[in-house]
Residue frames relative to the residue before (quaternion, step in Angstrom):
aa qw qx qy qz dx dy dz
X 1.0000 0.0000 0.0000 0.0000 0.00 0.00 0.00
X 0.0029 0.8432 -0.5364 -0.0344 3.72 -0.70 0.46
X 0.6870 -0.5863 0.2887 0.3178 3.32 -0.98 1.25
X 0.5931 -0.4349 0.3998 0.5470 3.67 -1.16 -0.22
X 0.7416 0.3803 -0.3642 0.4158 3.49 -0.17 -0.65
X 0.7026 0.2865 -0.4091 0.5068 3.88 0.66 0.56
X 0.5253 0.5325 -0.4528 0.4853 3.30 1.28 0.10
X 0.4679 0.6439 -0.3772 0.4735 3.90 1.12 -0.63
X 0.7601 0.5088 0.0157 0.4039 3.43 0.42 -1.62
X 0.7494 0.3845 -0.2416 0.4818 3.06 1.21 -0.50
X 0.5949 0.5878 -0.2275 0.4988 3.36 1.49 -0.78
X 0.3786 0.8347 -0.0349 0.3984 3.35 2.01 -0.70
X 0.7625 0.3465 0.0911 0.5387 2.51 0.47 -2.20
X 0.5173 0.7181 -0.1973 0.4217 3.21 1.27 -1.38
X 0.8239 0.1475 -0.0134 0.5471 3.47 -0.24 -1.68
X 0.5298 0.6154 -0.3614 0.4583 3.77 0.74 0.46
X 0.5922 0.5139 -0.1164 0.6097 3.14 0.91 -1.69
X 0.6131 0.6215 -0.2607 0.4121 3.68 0.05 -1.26
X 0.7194 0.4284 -0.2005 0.5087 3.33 0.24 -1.77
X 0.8804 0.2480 -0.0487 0.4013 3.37 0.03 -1.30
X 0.2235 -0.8424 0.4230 0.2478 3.54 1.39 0.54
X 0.5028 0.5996 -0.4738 0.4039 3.16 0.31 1.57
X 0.3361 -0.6040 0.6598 0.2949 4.31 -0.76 0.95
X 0.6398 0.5363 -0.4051 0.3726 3.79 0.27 -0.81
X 0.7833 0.4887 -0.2887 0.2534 3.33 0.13 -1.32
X 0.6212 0.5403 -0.4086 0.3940 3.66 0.78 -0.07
X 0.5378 0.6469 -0.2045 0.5004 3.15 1.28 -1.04
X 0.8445 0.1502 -0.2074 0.4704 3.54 0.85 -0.71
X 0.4058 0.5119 -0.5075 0.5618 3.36 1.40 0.77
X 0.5614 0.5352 -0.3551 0.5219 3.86 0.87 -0.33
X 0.7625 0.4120 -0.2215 0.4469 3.44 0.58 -0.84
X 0.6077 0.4879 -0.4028 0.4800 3.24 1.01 -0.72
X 0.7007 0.4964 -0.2781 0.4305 3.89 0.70 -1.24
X 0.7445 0.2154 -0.4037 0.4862 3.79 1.12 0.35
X 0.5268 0.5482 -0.4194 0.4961 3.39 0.98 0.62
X 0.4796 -0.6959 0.4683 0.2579 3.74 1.41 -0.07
X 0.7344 0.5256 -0.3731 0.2125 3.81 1.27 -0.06
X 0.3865 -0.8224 0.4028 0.1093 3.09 0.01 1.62
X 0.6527 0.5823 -0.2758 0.3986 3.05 1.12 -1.36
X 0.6506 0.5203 -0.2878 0.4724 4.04 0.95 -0.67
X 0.7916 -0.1043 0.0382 0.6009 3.73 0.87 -1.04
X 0.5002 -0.6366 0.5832 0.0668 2.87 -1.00 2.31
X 0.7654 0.3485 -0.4130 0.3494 4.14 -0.03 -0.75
X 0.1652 -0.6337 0.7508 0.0862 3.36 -1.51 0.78
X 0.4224 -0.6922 0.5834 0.0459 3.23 -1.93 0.31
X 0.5671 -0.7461 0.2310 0.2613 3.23 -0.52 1.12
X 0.6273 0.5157 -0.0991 0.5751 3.16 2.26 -0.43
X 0.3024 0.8234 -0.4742 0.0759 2.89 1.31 -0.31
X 0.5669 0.6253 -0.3133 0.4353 3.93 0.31 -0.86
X 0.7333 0.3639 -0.0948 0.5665 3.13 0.45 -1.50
X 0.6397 0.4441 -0.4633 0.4229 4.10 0.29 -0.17
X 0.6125 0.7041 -0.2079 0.2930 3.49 1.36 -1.40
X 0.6522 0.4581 -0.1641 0.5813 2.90 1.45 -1.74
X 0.8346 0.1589 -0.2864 0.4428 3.41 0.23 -0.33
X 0.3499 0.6755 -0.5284 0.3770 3.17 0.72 1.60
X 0.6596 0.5576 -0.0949 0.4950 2.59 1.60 -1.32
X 0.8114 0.3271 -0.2100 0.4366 3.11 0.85 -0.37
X 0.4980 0.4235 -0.5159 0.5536 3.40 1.73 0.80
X 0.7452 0.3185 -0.4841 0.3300 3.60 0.39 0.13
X 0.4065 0.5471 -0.5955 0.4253 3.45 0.94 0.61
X 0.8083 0.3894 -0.2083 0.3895 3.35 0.23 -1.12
X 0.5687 -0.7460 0.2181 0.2693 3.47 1.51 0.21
X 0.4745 0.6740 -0.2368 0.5144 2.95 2.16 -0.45
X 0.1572 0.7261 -0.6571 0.1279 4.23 0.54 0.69
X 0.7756 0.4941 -0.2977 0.2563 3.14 0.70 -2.53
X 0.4874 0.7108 -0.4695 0.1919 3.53 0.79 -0.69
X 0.8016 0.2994 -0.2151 0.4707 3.54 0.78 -1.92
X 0.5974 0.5938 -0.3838 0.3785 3.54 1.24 -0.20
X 0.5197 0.6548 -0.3057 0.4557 3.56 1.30 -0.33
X 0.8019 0.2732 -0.0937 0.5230 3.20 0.85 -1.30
X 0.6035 0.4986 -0.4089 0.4690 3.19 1.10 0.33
X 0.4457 0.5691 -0.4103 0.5560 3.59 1.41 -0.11
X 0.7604 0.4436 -0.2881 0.3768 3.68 0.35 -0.87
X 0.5818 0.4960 -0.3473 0.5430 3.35 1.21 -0.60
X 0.6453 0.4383 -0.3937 0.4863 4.09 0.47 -0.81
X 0.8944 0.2545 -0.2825 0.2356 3.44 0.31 -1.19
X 0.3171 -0.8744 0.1482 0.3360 3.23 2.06 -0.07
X 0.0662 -0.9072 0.3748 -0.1795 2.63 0.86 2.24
């Protein structure tokens, strides 16, 4: 079971990944959206706010790999 803020993140990862059949690409649409570089990746997300915040607060709490694990398995359909 996994808190709200890996449930965010996973759904995230999920319908992101998915679209763009890629484990990478959310991650660097995440990075790009705390680094401010607009100019590299044009797509935003309708959550965005809400994915950020509860980015941030799975890598304080150390708990990222969890929704990113299971979100790999769901893209690559393990």
């Amino acid at each position: 079971m996994m808190n709200k803020d890996e449930q965010v993140l996973y759904d995230f990862f999920c319908q992101v990944g998915i679209v763009n059949n890629s484990v990478d690409y959310p991650l660097i649409l995440i990075d790009s959206w705390l680094n401010r570089d607009h100019e590299s990746v044009v797509a935003d997300y309708d959550k965005k706010d809400e994915v950020l915040e509860a980015y941030n607060h799975c890598i304080i709490a150390s708990s990222l790999d969890k929704p990113l694990y299971e979100a790999i398995k769901t893209i690559k359909g393990w």
